[in-house]
N, C-alpha and C positions, 0 to 999 in steps of 0.2 A: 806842116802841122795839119793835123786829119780833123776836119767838122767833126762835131761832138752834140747829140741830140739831146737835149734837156726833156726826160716825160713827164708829164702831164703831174703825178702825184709829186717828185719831185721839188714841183713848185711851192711847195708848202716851207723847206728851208729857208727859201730866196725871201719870202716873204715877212720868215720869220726875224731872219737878218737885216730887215731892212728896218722892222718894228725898233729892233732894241739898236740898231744903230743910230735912229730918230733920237731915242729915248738918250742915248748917252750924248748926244748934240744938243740936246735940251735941258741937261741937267751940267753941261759946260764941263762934262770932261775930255773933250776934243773942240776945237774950233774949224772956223772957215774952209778947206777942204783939207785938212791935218787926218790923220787916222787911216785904218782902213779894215776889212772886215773881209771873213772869206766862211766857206761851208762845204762839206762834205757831203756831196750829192751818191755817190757811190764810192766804192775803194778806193779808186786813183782818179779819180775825176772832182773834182772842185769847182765853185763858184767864189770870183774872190771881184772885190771894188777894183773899177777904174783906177788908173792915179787922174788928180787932180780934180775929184767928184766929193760934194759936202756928204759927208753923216748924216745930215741934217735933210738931206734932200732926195734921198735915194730912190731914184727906179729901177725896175728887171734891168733897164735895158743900160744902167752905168756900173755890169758886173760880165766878166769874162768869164768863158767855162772852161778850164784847162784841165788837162791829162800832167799830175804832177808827175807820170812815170818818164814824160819828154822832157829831155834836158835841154832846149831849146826856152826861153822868156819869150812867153808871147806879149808883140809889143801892145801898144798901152796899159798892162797891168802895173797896178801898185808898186812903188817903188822898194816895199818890202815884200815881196811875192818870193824872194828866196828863203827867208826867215819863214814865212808858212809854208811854202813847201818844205822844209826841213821838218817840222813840227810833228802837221801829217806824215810823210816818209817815217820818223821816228817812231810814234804811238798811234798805232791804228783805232784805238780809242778815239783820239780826239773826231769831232765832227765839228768844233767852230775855231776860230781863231780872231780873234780882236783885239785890234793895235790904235790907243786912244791917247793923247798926248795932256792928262790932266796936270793943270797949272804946279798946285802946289805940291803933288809929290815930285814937278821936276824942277822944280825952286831946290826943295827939300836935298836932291843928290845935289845940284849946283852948288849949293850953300855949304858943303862940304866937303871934305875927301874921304869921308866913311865907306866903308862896304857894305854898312847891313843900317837897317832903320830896325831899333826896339822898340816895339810896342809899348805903349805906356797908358794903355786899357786891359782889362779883363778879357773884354771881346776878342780886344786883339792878337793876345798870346794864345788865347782859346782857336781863331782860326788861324794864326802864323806863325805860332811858334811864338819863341822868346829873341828869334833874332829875322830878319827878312831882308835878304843878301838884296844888293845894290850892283850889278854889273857896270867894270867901269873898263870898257875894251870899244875902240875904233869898229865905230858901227859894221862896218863893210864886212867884217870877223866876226859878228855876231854869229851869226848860223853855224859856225864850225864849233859852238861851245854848247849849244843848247841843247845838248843830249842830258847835261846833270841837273837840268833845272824842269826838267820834263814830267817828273813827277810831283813837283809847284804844284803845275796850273799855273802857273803864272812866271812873268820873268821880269823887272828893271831894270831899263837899261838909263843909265845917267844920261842927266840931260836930253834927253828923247824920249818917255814915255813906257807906258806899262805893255804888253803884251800876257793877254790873256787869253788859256785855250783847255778845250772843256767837252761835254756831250751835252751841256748844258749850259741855252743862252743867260737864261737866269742867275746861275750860280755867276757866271763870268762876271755878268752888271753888278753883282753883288759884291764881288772880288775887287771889282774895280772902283766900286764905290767906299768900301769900307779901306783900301789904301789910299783914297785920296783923304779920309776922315783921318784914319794914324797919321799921315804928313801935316796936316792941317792941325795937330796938337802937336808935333813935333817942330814947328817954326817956329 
């Protein structure tokens, strides 16, 4: 696996990644080192969390810079570093990718065997439709399905959390905070 030099302007993503991954550790929709977060530095090059590093806590230096065009897993990367590489790989749009394990929408899939959560606000059919599918498939298989849900922005996966991804940090904290408000009226 070939060094990969991070320049200088660059830096501005990592930083911005690190802001709203504070910010979603602080609003408690991921905990203790659960989640994980990644950014599109250029075409096939990425910066993506540590595994085993808090949200809450982040430095430059608890983020790897990978060439997602190497089919090799550089080691200590996040334990879903396949799922974002697939993302990226897929829509060259996206620039962030955010994987946050909020409480109550995954109460919300446990608590059931539904596929989809109805909105049962105004808001919420306005940003998700009238239905907002629930993936319920053996995590490890995730990546092989997320080409149909790519134009979300978003994807649930039962019992493990949201995955959000975007060219916007903001839009995604929003996304991810307005489904954990629809789970939170749907308990």
């Amino acid at each position: 696996m070939k060094k990969i030099v991070v320049e200088p302007n660059e830096l501005r993503i990592l930083h911005d990644i690190i802001k709203v991954s504070k910010k979603v550790y602080e609003l408690g929709l991921t905990i203790g080192k659960s989640g994980n977060v990644s950014g599109r530095i250029r075409d096939s090059i990425i910066v993506i969390k540590k595994t085993g590093k808090s949200m809450g806590k982040l430095k430059p230096k608890d983020f790897l810079v990978v060439d997602i065009l190497d089919d090799d897993i550089p080691k200590g990367v996040s334990s879903d570093y396949i799922i974002h590489r697939e993302i990226y790989l897929n829509n060259p749009n996206v620039k962030y990718v955010l994987h946050t394990h909020p409480a109550k929408l995954i109460k919300l899939t446990l608590s059931n065997e539904e596929t989809v959560i109805y909105p049962k606000t105004y808001e919420g059919r306005v940003y998700f439709g009238e239905e907002i599918p629930i993936v319920r498939i053996e995590h490890g298989k995730l990546h092989k399905i997320l080409r149909k849900y790519l134009d979300r922005k978003f994807l649930i996966e039962a019992g493990h959390g949201v995955y959000v991804f975007s060219d916007n940090l903001n839009e995604m904290l929003f996304l991810i905070e307005e489904l954990e408000y629809l789970a939170s009226l749907s308990l």
